[in-house]
N, CA, C and O atoms as a MOPAC input file, in Angstrom:
PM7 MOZYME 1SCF
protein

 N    -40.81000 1   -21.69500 1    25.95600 1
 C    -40.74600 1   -20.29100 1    25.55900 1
 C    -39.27500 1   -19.89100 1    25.43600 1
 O    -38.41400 1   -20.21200 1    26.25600 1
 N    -39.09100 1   -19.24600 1    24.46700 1
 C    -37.04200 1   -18.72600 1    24.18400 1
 C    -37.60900 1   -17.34400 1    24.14400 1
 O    -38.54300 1   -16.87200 1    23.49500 1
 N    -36.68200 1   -16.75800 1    25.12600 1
 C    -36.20800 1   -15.58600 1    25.21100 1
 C    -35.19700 1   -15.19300 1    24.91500 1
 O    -34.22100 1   -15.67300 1    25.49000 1
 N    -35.00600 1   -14.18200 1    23.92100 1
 C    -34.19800 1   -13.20100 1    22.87100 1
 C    -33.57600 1   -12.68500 1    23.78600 1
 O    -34.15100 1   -12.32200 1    24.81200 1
 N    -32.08300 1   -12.52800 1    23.57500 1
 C    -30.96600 1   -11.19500 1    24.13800 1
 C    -31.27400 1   -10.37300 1    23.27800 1
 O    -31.27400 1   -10.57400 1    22.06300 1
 N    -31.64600 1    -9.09300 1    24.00100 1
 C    -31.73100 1    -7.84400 1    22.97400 1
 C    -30.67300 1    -7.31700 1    22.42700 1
 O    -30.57400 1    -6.47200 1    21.53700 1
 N    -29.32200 1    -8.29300 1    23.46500 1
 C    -28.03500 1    -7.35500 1    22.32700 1
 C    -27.66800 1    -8.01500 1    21.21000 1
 O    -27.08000 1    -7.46400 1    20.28000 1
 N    -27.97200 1    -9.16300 1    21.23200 1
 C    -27.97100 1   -10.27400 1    19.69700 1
 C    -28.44600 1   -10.03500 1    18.96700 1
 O    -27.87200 1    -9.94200 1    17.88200 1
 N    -30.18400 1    -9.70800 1    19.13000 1
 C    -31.23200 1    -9.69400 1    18.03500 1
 C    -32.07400 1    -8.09300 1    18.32500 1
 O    -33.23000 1    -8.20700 1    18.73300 1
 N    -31.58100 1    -6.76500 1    18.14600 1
 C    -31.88700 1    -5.86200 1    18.76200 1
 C    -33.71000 1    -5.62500 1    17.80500 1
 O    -34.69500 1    -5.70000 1    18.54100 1
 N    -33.95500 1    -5.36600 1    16.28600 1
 C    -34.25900 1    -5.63000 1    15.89100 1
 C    -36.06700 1    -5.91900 1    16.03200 1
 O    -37.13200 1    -5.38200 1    15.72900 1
 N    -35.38000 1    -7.48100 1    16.88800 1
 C    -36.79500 1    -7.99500 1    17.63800 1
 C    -37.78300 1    -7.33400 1    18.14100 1
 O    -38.94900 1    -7.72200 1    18.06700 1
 N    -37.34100 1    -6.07100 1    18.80700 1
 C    -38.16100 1    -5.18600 1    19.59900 1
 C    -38.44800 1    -4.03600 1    19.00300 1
 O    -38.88700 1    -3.09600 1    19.66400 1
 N    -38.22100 1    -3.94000 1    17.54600 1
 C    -38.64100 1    -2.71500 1    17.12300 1
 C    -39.95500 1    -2.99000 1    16.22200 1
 O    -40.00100 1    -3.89600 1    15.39000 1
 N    -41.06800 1    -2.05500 1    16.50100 1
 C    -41.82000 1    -1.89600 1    16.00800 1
 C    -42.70600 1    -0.78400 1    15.06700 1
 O    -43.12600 1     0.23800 1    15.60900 1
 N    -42.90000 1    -0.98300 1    13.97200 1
 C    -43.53300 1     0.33300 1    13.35900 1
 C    -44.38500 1     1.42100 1    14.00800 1
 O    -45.32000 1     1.11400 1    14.74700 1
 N    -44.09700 1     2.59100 1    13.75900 1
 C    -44.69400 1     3.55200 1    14.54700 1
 C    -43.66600 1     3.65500 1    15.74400 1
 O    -44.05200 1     4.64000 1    16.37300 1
 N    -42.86100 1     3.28000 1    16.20100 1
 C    -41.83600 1     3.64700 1    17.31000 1
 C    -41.23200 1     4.70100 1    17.30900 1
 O    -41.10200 1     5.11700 1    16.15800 1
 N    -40.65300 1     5.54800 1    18.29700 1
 C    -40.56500 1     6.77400 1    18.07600 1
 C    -39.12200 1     6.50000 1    19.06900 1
 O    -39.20200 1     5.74800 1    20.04100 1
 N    -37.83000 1     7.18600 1    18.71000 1
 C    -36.57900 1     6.76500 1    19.01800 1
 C    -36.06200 1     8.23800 1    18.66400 1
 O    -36.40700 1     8.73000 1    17.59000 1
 N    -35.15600 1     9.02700 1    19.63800 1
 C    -34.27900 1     9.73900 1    19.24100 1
 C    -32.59900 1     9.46700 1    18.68100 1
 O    -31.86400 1     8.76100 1    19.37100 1
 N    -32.22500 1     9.92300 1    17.73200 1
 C    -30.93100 1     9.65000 1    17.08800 1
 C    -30.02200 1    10.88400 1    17.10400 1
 O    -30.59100 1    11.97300 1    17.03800 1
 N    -28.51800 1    10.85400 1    17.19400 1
 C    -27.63600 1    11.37500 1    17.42000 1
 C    -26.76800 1    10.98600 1    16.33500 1
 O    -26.64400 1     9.76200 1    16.29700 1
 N    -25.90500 1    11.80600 1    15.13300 1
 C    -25.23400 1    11.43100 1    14.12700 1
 C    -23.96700 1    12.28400 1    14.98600 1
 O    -23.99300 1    13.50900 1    15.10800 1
 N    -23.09000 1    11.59000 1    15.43800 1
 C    -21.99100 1    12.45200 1    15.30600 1
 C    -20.73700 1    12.09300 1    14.01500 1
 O    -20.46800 1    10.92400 1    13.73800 1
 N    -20.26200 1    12.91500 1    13.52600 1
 C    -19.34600 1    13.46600 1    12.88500 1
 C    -18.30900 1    12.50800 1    12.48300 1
 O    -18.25500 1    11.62700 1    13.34200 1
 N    -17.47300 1    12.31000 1    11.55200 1
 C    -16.24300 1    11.65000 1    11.49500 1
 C    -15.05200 1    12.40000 1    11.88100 1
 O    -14.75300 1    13.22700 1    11.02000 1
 N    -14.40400 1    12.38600 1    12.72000 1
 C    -13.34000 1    13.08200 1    13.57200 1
 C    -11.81300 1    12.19700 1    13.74100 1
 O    -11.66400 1    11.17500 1    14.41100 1
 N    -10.66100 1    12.97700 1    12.85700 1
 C    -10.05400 1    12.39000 1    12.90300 1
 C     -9.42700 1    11.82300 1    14.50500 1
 O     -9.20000 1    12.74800 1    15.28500 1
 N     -9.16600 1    10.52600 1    14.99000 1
 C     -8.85000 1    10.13000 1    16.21700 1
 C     -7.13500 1    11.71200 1    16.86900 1
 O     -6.29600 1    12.26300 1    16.15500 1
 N     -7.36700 1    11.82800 1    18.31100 1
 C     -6.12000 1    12.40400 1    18.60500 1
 C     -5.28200 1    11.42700 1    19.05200 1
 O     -5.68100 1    10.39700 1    19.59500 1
 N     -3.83300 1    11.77000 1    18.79900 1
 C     -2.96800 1    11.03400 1    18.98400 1
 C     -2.12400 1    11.51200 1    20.39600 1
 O     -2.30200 1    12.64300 1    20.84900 1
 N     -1.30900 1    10.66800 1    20.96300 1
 C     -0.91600 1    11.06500 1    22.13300 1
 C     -2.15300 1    11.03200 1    23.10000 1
 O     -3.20600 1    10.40200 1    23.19500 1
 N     -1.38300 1    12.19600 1    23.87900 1
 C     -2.04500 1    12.93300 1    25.12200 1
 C     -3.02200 1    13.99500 1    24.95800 1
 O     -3.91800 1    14.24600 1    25.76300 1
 N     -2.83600 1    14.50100 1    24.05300 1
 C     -3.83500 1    15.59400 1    23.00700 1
 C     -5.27600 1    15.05000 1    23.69100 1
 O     -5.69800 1    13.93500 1    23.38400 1
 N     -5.97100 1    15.87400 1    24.59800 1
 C     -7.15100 1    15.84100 1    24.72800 1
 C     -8.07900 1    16.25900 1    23.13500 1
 O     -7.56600 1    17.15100 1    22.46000 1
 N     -9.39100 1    15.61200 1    22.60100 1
 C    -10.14500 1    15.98800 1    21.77300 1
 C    -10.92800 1    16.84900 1    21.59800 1
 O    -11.55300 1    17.03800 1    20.55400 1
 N    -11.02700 1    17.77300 1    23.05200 1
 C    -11.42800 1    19.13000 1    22.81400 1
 C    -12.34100 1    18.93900 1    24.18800 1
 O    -12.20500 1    17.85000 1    24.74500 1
 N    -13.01500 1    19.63600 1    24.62900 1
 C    -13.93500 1    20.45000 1    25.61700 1
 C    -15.50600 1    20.73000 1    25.48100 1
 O    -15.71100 1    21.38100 1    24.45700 1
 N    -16.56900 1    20.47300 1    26.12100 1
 C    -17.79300 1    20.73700 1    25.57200 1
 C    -17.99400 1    21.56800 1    26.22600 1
 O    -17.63700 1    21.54900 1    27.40400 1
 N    -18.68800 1    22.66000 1    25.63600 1
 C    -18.97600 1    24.14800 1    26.72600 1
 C    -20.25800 1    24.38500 1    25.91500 1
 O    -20.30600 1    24.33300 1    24.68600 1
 N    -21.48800 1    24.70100 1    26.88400 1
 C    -22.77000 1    25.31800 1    26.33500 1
 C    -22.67600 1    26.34700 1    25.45900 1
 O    -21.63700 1    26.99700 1    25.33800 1
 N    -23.47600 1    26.51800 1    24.95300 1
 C    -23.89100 1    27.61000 1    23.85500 1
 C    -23.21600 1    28.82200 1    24.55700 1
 O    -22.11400 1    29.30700 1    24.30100 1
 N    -24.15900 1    29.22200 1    25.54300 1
 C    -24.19600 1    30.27400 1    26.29900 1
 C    -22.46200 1    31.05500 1    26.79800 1
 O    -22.13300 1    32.14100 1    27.27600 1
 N    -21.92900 1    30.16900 1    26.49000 1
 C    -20.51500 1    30.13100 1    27.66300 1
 C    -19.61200 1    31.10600 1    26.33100 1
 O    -19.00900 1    32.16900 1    26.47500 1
 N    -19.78100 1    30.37900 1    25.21000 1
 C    -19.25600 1    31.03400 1    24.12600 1
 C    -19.49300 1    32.26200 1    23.64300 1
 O    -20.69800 1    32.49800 1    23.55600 1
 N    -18.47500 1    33.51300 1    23.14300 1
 C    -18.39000 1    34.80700 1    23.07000 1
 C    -17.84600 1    34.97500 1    21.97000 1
 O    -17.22900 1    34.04500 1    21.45100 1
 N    -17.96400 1    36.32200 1    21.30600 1
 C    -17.38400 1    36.74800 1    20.22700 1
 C    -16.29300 1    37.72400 1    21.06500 1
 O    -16.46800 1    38.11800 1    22.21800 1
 N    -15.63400 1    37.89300 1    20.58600 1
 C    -14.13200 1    38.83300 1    21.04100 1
 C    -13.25700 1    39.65300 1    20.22600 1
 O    -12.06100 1    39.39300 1    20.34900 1
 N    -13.56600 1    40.57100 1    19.43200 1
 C    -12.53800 1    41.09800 1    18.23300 1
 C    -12.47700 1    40.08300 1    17.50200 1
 O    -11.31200 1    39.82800 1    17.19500 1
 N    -13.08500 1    39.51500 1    17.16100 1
 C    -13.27700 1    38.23100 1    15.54400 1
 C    -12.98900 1    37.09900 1    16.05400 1
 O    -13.11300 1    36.13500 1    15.29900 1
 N    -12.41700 1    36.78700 1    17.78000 1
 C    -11.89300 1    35.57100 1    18.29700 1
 C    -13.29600 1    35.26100 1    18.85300 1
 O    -14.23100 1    36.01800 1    19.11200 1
 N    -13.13000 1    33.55500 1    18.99000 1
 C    -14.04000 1    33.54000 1    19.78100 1
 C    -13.46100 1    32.86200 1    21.42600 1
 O    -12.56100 1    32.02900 1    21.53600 1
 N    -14.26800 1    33.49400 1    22.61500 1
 C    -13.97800 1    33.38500 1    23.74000 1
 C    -14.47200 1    32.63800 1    24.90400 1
 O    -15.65200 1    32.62100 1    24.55300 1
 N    -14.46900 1    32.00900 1    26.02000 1
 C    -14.98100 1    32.05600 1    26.78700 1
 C    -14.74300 1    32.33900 1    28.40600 1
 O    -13.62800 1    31.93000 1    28.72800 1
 N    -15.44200 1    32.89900 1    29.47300 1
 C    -14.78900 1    33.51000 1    30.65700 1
 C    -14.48200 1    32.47300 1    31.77200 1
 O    -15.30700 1    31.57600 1    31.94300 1
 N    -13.61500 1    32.50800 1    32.37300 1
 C    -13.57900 1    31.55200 1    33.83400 1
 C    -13.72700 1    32.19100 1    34.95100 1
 O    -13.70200 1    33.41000 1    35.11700 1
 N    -13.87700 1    31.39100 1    35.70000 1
 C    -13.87300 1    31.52400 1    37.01500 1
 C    -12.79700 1    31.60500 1    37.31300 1
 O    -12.20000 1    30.56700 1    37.02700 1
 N    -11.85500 1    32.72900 1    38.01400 1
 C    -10.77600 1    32.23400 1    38.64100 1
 C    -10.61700 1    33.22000 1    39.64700 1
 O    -10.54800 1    34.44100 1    39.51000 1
 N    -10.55500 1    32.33600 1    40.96900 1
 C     -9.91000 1    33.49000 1    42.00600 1
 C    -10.78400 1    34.92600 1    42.32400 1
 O    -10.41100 1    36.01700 1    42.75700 1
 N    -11.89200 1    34.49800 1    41.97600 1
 C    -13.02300 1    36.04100 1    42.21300 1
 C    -13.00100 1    36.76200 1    41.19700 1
 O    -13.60900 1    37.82100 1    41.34900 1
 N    -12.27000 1    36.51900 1    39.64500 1
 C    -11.99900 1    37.34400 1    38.54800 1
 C    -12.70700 1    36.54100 1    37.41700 1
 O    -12.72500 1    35.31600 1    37.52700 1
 N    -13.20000 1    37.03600 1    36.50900 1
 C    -13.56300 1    37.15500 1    34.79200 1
 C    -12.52600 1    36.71300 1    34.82000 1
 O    -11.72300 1    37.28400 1    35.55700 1
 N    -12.12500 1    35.67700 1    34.15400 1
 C    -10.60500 1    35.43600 1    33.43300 1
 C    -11.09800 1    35.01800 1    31.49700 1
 O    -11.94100 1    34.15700 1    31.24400 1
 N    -10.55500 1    35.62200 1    30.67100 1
 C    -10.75800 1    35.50400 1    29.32200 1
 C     -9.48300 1    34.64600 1    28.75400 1
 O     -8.26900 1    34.83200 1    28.83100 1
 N    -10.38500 1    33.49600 1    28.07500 1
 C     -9.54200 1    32.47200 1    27.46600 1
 C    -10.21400 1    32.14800 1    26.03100 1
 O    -11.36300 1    31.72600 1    25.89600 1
 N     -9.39900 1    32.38700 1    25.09200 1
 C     -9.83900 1    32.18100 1    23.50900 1
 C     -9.73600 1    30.81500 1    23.42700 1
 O     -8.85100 1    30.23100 1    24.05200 1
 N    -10.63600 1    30.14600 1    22.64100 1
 C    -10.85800 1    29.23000 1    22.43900 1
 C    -11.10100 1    28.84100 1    20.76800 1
 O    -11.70200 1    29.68600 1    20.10600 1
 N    -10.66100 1    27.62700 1    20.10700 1
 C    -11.04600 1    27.12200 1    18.68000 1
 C    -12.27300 1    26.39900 1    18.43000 1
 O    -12.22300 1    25.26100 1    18.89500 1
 N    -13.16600 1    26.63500 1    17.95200 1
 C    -14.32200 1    25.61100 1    17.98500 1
 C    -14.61800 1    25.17700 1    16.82200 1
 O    -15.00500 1    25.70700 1    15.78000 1
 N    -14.25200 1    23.57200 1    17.32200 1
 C    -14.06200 1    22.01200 1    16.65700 1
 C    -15.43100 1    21.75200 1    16.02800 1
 O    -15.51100 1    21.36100 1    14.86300 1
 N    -16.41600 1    21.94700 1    16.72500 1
 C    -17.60000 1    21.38800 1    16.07900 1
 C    -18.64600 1    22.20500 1    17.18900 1
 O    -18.49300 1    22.86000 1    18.22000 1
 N    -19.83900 1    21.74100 1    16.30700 1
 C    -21.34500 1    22.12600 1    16.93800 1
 C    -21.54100 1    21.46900 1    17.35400 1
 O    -20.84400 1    20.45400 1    17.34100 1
 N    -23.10800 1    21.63900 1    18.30700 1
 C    -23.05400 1    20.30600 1    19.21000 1
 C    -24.94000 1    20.85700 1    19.39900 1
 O    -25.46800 1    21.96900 1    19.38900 1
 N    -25.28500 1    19.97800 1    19.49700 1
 C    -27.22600 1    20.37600 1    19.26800 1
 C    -27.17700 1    21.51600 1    20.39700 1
 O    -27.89800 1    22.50100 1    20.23800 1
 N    -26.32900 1    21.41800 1    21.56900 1
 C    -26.79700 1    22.78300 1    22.72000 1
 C    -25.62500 1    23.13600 1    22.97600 1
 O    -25.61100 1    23.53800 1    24.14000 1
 N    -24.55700 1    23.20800 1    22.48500 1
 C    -23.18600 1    23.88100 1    22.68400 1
 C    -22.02500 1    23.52300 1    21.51500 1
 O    -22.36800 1    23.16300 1    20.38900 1
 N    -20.35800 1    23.68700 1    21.97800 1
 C    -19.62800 1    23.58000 1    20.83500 1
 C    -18.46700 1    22.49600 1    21.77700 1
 O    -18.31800 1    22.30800 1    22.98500 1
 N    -17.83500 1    21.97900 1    20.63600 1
 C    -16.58100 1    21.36700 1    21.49900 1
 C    -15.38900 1    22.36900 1    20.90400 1
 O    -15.26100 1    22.98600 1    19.84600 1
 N    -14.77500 1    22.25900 1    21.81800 1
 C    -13.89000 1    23.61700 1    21.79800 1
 C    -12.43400 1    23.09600 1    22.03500 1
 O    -12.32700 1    22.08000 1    22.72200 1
 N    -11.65000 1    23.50200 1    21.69200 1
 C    -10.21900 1    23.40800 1    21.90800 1
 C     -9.63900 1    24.69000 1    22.73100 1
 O    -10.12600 1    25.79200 1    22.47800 1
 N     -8.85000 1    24.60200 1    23.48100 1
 C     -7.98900 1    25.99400 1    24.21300 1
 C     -8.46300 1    25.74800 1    25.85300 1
 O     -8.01800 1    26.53800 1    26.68500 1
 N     -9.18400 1    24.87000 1    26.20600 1
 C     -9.01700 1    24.71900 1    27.63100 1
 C     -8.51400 1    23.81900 1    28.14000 1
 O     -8.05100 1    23.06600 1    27.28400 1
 N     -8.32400 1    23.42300 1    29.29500 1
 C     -7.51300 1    22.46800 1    29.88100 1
 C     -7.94300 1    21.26600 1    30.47100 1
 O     -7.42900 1    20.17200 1    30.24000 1
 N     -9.09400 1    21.51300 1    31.40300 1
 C    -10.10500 1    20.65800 1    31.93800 1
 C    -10.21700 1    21.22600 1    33.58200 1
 O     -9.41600 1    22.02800 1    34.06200 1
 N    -11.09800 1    20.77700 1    34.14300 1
 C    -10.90200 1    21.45400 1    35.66600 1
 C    -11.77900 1    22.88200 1    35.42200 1
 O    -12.57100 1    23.18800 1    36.31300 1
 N    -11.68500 1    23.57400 1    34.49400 1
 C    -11.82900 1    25.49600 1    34.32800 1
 C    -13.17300 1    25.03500 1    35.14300 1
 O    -13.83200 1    24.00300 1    35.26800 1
 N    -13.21000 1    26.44600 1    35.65100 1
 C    -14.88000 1    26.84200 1    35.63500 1
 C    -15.38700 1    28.12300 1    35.04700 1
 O    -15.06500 1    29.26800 1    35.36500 1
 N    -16.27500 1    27.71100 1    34.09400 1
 C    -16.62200 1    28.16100 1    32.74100 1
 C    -17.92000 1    28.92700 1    32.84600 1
 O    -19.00100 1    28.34500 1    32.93200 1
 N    -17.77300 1    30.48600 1    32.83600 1
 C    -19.00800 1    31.19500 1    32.90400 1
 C    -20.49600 1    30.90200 1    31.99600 1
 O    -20.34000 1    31.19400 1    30.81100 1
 N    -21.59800 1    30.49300 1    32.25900 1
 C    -22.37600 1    30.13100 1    31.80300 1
 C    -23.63100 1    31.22200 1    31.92400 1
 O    -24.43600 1    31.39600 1    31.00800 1
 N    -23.66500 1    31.80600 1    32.97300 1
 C    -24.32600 1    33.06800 1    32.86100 1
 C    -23.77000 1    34.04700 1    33.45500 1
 O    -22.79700 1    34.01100 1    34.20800 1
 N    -24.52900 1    35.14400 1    33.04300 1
 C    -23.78100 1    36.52600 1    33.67300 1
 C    -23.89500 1    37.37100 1    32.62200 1
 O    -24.20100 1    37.08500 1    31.46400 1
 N    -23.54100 1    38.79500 1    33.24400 1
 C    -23.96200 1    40.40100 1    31.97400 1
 C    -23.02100 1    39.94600 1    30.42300 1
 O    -22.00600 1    39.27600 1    30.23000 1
 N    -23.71200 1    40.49700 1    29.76600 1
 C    -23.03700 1    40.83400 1    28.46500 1
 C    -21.89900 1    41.52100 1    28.57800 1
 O    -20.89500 1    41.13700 1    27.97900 1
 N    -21.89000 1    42.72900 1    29.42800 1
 C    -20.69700 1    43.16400 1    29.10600 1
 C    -19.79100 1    43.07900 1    30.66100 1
 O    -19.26900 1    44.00800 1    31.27600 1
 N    -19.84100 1    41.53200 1    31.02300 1
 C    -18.69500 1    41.05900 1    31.52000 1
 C    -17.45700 1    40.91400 1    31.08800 1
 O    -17.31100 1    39.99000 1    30.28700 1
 N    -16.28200 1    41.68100 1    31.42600 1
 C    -14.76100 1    41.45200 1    30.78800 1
 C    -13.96000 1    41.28300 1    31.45100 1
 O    -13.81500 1    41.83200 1    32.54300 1
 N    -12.94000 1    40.13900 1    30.73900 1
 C    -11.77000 1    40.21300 1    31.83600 1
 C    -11.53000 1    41.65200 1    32.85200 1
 O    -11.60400 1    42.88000 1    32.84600 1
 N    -11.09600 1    40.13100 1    33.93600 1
 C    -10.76500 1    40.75100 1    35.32000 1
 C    -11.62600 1    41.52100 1    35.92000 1
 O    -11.36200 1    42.35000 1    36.79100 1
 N    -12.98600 1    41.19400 1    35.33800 1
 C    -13.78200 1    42.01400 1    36.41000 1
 C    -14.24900 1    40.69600 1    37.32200 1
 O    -14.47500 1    39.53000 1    36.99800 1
 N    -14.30700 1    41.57100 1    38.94000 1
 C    -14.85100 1    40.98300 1    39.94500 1
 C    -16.13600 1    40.18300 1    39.86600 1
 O    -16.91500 1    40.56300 1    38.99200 1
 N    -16.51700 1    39.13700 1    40.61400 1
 C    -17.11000 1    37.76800 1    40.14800 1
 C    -17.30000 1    37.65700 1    41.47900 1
 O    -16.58700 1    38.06300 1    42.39700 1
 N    -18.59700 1    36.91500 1    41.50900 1
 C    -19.21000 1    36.18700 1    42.93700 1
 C    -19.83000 1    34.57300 1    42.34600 1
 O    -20.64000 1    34.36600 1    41.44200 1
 N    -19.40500 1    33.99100 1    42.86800 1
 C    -19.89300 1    32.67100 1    41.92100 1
 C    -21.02600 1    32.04000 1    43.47200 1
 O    -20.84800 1    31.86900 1    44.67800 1
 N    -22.19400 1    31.87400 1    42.46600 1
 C    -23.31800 1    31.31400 1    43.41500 1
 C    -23.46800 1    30.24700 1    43.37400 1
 O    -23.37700 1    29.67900 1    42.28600 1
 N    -23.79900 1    29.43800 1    44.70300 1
 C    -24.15300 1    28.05100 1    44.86400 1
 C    -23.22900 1    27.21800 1    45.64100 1
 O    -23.47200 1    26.02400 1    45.81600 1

């Protein structure tokens, strides 16, 4: 009996009627340097702001408002440019949360 590597002959194991989810991402030019490629932040996290678009942090017990560029869509959020890494990124909370208002972060 020979047994197939599925990473050689992937193929082998597919059968009609199979049901497989697929992911197309994008052609993106590579970043150069140190240039991080951007940030993934949920749907939810993202704001409109006077025509900018925004999203709030956590910082220090405060709303903190940081504009952000968004690079691409993403099936449940955007990748975003303008953050750093580390943030902690409001995901829920009131609509009309605005900078520097007081914040209790749960959990």
């Amino acid at each position: 009996m020979q047994v197939l590597n599925p990473s050689k002959y992937p193929d082998v194991f597919l059968r009609p009627e199979m049901n497989a989810t697929v992911r197309f991402l994008a052609d993106q030019p590579k970043a150069s340097g140190t240039q991080p490629a951007g940030a993934f932040v949920p749907a939810a996290a993202v704001r409109d702001h006077d025509g900018k678009k925004i999203v709030l942090l956590a910082f220090d017990g405060k709303a903190r408002m940081r504009e952000v560029h968004v690079l691409s869509q993403r099936t449940d959020g955007f990748l975003v440019d303008g953050l750093v890494g580390g943030e902690s990124v409001i995901t829920k909370g009131p609509q009309d949360l605005k900078d520097g208002d007081t914040i209790k972060v749960k959990g």
